[in-house]
Backbone as numpy.savetxt, mean C-alpha at the origin, in Angstrom:
# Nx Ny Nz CAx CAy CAz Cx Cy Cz
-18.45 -5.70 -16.22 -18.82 -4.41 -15.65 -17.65 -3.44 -15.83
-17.91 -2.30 -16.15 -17.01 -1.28 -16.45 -16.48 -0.78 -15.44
-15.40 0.09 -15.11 -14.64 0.52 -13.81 -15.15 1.97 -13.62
-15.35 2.35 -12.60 -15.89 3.54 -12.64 -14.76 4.70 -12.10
-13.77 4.63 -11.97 -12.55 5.07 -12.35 -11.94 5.17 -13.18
-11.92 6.41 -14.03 -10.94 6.57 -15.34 -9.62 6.72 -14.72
-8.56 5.42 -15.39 -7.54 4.83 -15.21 -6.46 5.70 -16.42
-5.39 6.08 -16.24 -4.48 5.88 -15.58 -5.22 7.37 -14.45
-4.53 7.06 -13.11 -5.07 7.79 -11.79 -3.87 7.97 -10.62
-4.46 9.03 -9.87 -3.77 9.06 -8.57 -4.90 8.72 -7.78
-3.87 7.59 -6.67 -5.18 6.36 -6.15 -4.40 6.52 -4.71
-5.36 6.71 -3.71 -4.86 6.83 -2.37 -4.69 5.18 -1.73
-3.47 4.75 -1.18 -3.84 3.25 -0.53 -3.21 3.77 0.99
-4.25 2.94 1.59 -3.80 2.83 3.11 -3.42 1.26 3.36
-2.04 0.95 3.99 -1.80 -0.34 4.60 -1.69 -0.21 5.94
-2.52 -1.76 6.67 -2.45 -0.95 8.09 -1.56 -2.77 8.59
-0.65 -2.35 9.80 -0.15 -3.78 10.16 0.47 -3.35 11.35
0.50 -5.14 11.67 1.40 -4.77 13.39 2.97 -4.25 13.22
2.88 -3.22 14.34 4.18 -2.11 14.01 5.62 -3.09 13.50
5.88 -4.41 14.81 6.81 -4.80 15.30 7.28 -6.08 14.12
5.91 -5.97 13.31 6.36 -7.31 11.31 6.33 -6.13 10.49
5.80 -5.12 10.38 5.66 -4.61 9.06 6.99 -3.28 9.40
7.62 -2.95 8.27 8.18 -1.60 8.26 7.95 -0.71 6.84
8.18 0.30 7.00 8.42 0.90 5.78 9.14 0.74 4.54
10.02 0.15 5.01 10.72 -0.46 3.53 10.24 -1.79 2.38
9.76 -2.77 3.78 9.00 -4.04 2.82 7.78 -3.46 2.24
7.01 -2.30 3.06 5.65 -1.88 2.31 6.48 -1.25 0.95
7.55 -0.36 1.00 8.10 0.20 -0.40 8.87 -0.80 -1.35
9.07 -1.87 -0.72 9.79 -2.82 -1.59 8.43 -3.34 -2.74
7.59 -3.89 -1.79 6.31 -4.38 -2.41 5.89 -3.36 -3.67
5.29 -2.10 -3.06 4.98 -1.32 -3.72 5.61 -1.07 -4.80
6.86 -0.87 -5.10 7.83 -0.73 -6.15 7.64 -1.73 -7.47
7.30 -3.66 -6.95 7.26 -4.28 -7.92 5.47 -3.90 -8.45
4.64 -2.97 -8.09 3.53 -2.62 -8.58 3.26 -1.41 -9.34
4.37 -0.56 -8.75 3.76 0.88 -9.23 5.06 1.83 -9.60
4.71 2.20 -11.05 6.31 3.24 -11.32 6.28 4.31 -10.64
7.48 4.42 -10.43 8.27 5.81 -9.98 7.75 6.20 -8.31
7.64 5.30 -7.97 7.27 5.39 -6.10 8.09 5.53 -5.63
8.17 6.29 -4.82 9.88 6.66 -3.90 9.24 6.46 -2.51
10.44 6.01 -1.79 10.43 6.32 -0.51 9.59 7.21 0.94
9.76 8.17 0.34 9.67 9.42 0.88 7.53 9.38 0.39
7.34 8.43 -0.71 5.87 8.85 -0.95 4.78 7.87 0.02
5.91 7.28 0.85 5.23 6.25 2.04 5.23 6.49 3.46
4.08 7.17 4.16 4.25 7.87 5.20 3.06 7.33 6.10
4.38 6.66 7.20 3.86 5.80 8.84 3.35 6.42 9.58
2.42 6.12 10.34 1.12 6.78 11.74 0.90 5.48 12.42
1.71 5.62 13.32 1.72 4.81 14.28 0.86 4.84 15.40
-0.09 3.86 15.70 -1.47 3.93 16.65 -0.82 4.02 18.15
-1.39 4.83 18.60 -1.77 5.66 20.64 -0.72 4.83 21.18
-0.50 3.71 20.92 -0.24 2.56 21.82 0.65 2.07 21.24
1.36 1.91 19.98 2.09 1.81 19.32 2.56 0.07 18.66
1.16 -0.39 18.87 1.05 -1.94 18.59 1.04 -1.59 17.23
0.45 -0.99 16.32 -0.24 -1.16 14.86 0.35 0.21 13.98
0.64 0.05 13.23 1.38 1.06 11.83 0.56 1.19 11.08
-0.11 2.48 10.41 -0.41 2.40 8.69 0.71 2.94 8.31
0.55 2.83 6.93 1.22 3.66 5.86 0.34 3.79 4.74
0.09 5.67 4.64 -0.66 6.03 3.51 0.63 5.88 2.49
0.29 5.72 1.49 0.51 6.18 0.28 -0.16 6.57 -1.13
-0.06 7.52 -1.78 -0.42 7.93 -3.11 0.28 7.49 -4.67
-0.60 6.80 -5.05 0.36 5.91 -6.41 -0.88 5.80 -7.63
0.01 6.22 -8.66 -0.50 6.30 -10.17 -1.04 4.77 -10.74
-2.10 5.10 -10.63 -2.57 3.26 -10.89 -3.08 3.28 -12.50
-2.80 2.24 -12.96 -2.96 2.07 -14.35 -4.37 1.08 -14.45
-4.74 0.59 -13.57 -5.64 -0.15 -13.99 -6.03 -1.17 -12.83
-7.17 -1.85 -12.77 -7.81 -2.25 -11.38 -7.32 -3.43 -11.12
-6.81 -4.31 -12.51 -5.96 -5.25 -12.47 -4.66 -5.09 -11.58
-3.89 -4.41 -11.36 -2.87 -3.80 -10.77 -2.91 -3.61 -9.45
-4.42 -2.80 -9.20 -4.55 -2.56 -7.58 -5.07 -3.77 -7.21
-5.56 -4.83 -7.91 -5.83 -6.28 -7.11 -4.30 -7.16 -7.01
-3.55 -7.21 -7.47 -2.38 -7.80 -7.42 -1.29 -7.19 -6.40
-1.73 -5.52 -6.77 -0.68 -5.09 -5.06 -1.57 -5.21 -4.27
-3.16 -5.38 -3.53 -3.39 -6.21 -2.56 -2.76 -7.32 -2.70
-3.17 -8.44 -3.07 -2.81 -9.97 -3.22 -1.70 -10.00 -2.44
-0.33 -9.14 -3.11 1.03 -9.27 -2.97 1.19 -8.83 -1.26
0.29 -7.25 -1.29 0.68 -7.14 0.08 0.10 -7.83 1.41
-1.24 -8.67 1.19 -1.81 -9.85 1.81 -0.53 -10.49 2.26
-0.09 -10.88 1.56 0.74 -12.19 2.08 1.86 -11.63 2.71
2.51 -10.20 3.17 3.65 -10.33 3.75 2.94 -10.30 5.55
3.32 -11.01 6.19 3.40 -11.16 7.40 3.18 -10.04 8.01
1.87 -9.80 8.95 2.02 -8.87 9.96 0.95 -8.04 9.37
0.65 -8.13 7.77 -0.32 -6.70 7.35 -1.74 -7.42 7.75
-2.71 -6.37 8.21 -3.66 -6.67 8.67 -5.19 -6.45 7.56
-4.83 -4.81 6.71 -5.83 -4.79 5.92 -4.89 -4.03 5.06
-5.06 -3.72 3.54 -4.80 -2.59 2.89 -5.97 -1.72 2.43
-6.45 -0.93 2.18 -7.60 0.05 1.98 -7.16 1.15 0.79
């Protein structure tokens, strides 16, 4: 089946996790071994009412769907993330 996204793209991801395992830097560390030229500054925390749970949107140039299944995969497994979207 064909992708119905013409690839290469600007692709919105939301990661959402508990505030007190996840930070901003392991989500940008991750992100970095997936996606060129991601900076810092392009990963921005919203921390829930109550302050149990963190997202972080970010916007990243995706090359291909292969890619956005492997930075899920990758970001699955760090401790504390709950969904990425």
């Amino acid at each position: 089946m064909d992708s119905k996204i013409d690839f290469p793209c600007s692709y919105p991801i939301k990661v959402i996790g508990v505030s007190n395992k996840v930070s901003r830097d392991s989500v940008y560390r991750i992100s970095r071994l997936h996606f060129k030229g991601i900076r810092l500054d392009d990963i921005q925390p919203q921390y829930s009412k109550k302050g149990n749970y963190v997202s972080f949107r970010l916007n990243v140039i995706a090359e291909g769907e292969e890619q956005l299944k492997a930075f899920h995969r990758t970001m699955m497994e760090l401790d504390g993330i709950k969904m990425v979207l």
